[in-house]
C-alpha distance (Angstrom), angle and dihedral (degrees) to the residues before:
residue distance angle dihedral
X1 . . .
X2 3.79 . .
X3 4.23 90.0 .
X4 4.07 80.0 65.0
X5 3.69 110.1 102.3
X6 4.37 119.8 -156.7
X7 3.35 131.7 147.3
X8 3.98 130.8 -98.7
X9 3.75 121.6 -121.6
X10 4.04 85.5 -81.2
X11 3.37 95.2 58.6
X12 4.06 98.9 -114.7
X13 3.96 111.3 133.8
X14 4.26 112.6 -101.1
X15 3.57 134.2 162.4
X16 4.03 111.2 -95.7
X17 3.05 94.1 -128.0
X18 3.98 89.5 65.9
X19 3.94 86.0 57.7
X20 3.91 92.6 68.0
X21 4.12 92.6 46.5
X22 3.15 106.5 123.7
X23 4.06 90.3 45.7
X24 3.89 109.3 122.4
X25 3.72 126.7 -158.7
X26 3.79 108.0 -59.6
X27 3.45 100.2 11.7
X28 3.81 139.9 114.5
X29 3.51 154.9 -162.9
X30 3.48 140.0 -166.8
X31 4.62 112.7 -158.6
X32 3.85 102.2 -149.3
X33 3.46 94.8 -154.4
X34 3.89 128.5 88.7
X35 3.75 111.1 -102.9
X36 3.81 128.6 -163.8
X37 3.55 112.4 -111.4
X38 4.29 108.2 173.5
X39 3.64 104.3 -57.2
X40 3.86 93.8 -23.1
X41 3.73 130.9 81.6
X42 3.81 113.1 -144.7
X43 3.64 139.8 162.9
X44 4.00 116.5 -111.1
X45 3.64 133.5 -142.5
X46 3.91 126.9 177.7
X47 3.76 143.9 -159.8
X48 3.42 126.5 -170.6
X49 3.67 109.9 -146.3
X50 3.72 125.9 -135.6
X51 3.66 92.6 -110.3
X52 3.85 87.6 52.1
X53 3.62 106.6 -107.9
X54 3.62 116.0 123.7
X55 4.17 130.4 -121.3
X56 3.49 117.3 -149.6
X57 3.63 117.7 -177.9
X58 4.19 122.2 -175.2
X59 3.95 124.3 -148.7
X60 3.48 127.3 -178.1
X61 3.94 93.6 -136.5
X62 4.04 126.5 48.1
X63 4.16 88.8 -95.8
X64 4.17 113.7 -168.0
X65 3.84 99.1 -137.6
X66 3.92 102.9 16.8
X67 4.09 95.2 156.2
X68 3.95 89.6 48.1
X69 4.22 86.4 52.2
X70 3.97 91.2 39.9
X71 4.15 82.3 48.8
X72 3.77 90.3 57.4
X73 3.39 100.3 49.5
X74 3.19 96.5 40.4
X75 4.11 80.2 68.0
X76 3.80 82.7 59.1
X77 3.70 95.8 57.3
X78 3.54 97.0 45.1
X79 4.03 94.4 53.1
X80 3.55 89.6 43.7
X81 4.16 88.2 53.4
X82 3.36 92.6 50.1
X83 3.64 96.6 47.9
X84 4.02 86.1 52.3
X85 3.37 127.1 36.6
X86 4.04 110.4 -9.3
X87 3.87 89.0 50.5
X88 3.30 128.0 -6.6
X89 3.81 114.0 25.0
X90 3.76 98.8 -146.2
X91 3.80 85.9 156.1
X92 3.90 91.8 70.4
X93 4.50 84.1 59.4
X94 4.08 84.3 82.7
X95 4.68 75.5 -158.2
X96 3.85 103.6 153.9
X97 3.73 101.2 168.7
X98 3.29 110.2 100.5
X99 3.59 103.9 -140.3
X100 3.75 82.0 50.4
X101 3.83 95.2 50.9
X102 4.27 82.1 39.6
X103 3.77 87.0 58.3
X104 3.95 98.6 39.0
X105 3.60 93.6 56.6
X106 4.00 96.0 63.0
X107 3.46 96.9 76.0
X108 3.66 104.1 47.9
X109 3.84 98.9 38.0
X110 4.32 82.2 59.4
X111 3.94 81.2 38.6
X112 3.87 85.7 51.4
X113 4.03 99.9 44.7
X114 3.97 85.8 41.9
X115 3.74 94.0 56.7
X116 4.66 89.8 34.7
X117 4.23 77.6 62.4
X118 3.20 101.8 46.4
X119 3.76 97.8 43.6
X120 3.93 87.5 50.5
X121 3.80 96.0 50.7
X122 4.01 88.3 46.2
X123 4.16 87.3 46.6
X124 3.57 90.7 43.1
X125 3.91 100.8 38.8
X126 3.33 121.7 10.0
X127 3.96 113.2 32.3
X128 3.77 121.9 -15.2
X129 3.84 120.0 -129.1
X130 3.89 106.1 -100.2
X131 3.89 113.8 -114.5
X132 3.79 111.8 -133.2
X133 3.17 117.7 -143.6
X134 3.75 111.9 -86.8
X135 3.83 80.1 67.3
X136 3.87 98.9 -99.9
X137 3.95 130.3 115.8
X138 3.51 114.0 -88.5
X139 3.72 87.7 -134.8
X140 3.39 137.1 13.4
X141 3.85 120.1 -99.4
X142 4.16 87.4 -121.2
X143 4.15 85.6 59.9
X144 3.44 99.4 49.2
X145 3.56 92.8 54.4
X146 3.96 92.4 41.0
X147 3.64 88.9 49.3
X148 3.88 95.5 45.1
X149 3.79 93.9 43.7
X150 4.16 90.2 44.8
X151 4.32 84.5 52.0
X152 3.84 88.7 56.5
X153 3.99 89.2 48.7
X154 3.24 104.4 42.8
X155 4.00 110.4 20.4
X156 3.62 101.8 92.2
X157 3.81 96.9 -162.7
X158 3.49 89.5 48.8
X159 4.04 94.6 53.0
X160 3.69 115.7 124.3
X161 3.76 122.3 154.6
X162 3.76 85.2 -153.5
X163 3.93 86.8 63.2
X164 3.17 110.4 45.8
X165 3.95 88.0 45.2
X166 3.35 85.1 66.0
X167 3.90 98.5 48.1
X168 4.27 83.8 53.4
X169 3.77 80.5 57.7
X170 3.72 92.8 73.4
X171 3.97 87.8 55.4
X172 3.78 89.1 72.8
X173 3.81 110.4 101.7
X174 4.21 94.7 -126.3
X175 3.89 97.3 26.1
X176 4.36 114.1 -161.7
X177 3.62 115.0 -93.5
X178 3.87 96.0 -85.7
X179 3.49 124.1 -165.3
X180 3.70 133.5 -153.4
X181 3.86 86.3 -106.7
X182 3.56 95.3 42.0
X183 3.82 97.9 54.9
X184 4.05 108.1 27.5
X185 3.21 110.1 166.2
X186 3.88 119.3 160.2
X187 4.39 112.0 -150.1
């Protein structure tokens, strides 16, 4: 956001960025003035991430927790991506009834939490995601379990009832304590 210019609690143009400075890792802060933003005036808040970077989200009102609101639907916009174009492509359904759309969405959204859990348990106990080098995930947790779940359906040398029972056991809402020996399953 640093090509964003506001103004500082003098008035005198800056960067936003430069208004969340002395933000560390974790922290946050919420200016409770007004701020020019373009033609808009907004209030700011800012979080600086733990890799560094800095969030800053806008609202039109002076909001209490704006980064914990911005978190939550940022939650949104990541299911709905997934269910679109990086997984599902429920765009290319062209269904605008919406107790059509209300009954599409069912499957996928249990397609989506399926493939969340399984990418998780593979992160967390089987073989975590590689980090590339600008410090992010090379893929999302939701892919790797997509990907590893699509293997076991549609790899036929890799087809073993006794596997992909076990993925279906991360469906269940308080899945056993499973082990990486316990559940190996290679996707």
């Amino acid at each position: 956001m640093h090509c964003r210019v506001s103004a500082n609690h003098r008035g005198q143009k800056t960067h936003v960025d430069r208004l969340f400075n002395a933000l560390k890792p974790g922290e946050t802060a919420r200016l409770l003035q007004l701020r020019p933003l373009g033609q808009c005036k907004v209030y700011l808040s800012g979080l600086r991430l733990a890799d560094g970077e800095l969030l800053v989200v806008t609202s039109g009102g002076l909001v209490q927790d704006a980064i914990k609101i911005y978190g939550l639907r940022w939650e949104i916009e990541t299911l709905f991506g997934c269910l679109k174009g990086r997984g599902f492509k429920l765009e290319e359904t062209r269904v605008v009834s919406y107790l059509r759309i209300k009954k599409l969405l069912v499957l996928p959204v249990i397609a989506f939490c399926w493939s969340h859990k399984v990418g998780d348990w593979k992160h967390e106990c089987v073989l975590p995601i590689k980090v590339k080098t600008h410090r992010r995930k090379a893929q999302s947790i939701f892919r790797y379990g997509l990907d590893c779940i699509r293997s076991e359906f549609f790899n036929a040398c890799s087809r073993s009832n006794k596997r992909l029972r076990k993925l279906i056991l991360l469906l269940s809402p308080a899945p056993p304590a499973l082990s990486a020996k316990s559940l190996t399953v290679t996707c």
